[in-house]
C-alpha positions, -999 to +999 in steps of 0.1 A: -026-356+732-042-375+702-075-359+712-065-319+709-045-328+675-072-336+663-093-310+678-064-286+668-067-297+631-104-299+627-104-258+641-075-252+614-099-269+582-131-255+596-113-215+595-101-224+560-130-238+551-152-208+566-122-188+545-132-203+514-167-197+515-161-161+524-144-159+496-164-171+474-192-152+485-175-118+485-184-092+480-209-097+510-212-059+506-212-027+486-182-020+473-165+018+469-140+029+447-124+061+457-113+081+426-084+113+437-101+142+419-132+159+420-161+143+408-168+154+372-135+166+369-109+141+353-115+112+324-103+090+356-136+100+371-161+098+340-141+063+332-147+044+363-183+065+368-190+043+330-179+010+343-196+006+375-229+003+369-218-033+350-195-044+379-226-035+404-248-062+383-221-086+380-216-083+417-250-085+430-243-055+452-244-013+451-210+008+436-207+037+451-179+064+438-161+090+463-144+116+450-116+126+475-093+151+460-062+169+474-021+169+473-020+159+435-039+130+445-021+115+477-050+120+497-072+098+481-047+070+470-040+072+510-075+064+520-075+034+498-040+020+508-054+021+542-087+009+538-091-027+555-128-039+548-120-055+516-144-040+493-125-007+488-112-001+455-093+032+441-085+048+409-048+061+401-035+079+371+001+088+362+003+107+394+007+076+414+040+070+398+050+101+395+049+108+431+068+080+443+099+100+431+085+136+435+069+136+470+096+126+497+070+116+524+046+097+510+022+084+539+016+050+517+045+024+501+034+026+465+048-006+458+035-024+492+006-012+503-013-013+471-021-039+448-028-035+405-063-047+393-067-030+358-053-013+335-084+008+319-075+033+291-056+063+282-058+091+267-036+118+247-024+150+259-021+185+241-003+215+247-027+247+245-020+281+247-046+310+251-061+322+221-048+360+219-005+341+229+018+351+198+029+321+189+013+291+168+035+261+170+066+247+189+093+265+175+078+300+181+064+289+216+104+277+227+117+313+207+090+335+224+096+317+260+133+323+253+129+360+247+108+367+278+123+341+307+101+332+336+074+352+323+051+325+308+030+309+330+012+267+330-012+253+348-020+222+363-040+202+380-020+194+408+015+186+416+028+153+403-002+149+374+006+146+340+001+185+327+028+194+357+048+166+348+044+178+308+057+210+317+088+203+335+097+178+306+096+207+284+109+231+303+142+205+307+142+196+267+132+231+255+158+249+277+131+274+287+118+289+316+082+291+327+060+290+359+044+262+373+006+270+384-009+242+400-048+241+406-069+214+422-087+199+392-082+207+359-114+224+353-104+257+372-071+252+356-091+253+320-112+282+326-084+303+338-061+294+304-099+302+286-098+333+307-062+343+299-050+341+333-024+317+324-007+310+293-005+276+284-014+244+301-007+208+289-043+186+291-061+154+282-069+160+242-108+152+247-115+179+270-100+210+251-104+198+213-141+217+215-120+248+227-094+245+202-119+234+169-138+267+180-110+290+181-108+296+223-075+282+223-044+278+200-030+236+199+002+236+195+008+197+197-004+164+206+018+142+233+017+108+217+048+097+192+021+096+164-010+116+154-037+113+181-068+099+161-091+119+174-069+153+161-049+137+132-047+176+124-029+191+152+012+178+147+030+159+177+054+177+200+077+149+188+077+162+153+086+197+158+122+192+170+117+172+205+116+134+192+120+118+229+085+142+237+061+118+248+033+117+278+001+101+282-027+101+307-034+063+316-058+057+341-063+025+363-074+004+394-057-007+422-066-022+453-053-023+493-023-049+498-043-067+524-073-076+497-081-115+489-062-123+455-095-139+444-113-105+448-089-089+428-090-116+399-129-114+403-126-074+400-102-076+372-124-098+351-159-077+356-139-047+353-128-061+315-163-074+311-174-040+315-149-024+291-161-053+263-199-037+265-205-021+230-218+012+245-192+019+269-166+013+242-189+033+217-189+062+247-154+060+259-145+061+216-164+088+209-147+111+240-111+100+224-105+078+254-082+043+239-093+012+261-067-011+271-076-038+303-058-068+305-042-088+333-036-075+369+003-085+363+005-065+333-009-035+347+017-044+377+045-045+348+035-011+334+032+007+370+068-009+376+081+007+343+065+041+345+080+044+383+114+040+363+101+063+337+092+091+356+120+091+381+150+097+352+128+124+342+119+136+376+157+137+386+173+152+354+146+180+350+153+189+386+111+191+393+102+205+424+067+202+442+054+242+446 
């Protein structure tokens, strides 16, 4: 009896002992982070594309970036919550909270089956309308909408990201009507508002401000409570006669549930090592892109509070996925 206690407790220190040093040495092998859109297409993707290369030379081991885009970014936020190799990693953007209201059957437990790492950066949103579009700011947008109901159209890039999310918002605060166009990256989405095929689409600022200096398209407003810096010209949405106006595109890490708490803490701190390098901060500044990092309990806290966020604004404006 004495002898296969102790055998017994000897095979339970040696397997937390082998544990340990697994731990320690992980990661063993390349890692992957799996970002929802298509590659090239979102500041998710050129963000986490920028910080890589300094978490693959603090790791010791190859990044490599998949770009699995689909169902306003379910699709790739499911192949991460079910990854189970411990070296999968995945970016999320508003989208992720968003959709735990607005999509009844998710296939993953937003709050169980995933895990926060970082909170990287954000960025502000503006609402443009094609160039030749009577109106030039808020007010004459919501009369103009008003006069001809259901006939303006906004795009998207997706159900459940920010731009459709924009839209409903004020299309609920405005008291106007206007259809929802949903693309599958916001680049189409862009070229067709360019093109004149739709009429307004809510985007991230850094990606249309060339448009809009050069006359392609008409701003009418910025989403942050204040002036964005990078277009102190262009008013707020908030400042034209919707104070509670406000969205932002935040992007961020998470993990699997089942992934070692020291990995995550070891991910977390090379991830904000990355984000300290002069020239990623001196790239991500210059493209309008405000970084943030921190703890992976903050970014936790802020995932918890934009769930509740999204899903007053989610029920009360009635959204609908198209």
């Amino acid at each position: 009896m004495r002898f296969r206690l102790w055998s017994g407790l000897a095979a339970l220190l040696m397997s937390c002992g082998v544990l340990a040093q697994s731990e320690m040495q992980w990661p063993g092998q390349p890692l992957r982070f799996i970002v929802p859109f298509p590659g090239g297409a979102s500041t998710l993707d050129t963000v986490v594309r920028l910080v890589t290369p300094d978490v693959s030379k603090f790791a010791g081991q190859p990044v490599f970036v998949e770009n699995k885009p689909g169902a306003g970014t379910v699709i790739g936020v499911d192949a991460v919550a079910k990854a189970t190799d411990q070296h999968t990693f995945g970016g999320v953007a508003n989208s992720f909270t968003v959709n735990q209201t607005l999509v009844k059957s998710l296939p993953y437990n937003t709050r169980k089956d995933l895990v926060p790492v970082i909170l990287l950066a954000r960025t502000a949103n503006v609402l443009a309308v094609r160039a030749d579009l009577p109106v030039n700011n808020l007010q004459e947008l919501i009369a103009y909408a008003k006069q001809n109901p259901g006939k303006l159209s906004y795009g998207s890039f997706g159900n459940g990201t920010t731009p459709h999310f924009a839209g409903e918002m004020l299309k609920s605060m405005a008291g106007i009507d206007m259809v929802h166009v949903p693309y599958k990256a916001q680049g189409p989405a862009l070229n067709d508002l360019l093109g004149g095929n739709i009429d307004l689409m809510f985007g991230n600022l850094p990606d249309f401000i060339s448009h809009i200096r050069s006359g392609k398209l008409k701003a009418i407003g910025t989403t942050y409570l204040t002036r964005a810096p990078l277009a102190p010209e262009i008013p707020t949405i908030a400042e034209q006669g919707l104070p509670k106006f406000e969205t932002d595109s935040w992007y961020g890490i998470v993990a699997p549930a089942n992934t070692a708490q020291s990995s995550v803490d070891r991910m977390n701190a090379w991830m904000n090592q990355a984000l300290a390098d002069p020239q990623i901060k001196k790239n991500l500044s210059e493209r309008g892109i405000e970084i943030l990092g921190g703890s992976p309990a903050a970014f936790g806290q802020h995932i918890q509070s934009e769930i509740s966020k999204y899903a007053e604004i989610v029920k009360s404006s009635n959204m609908k996925i198209d």
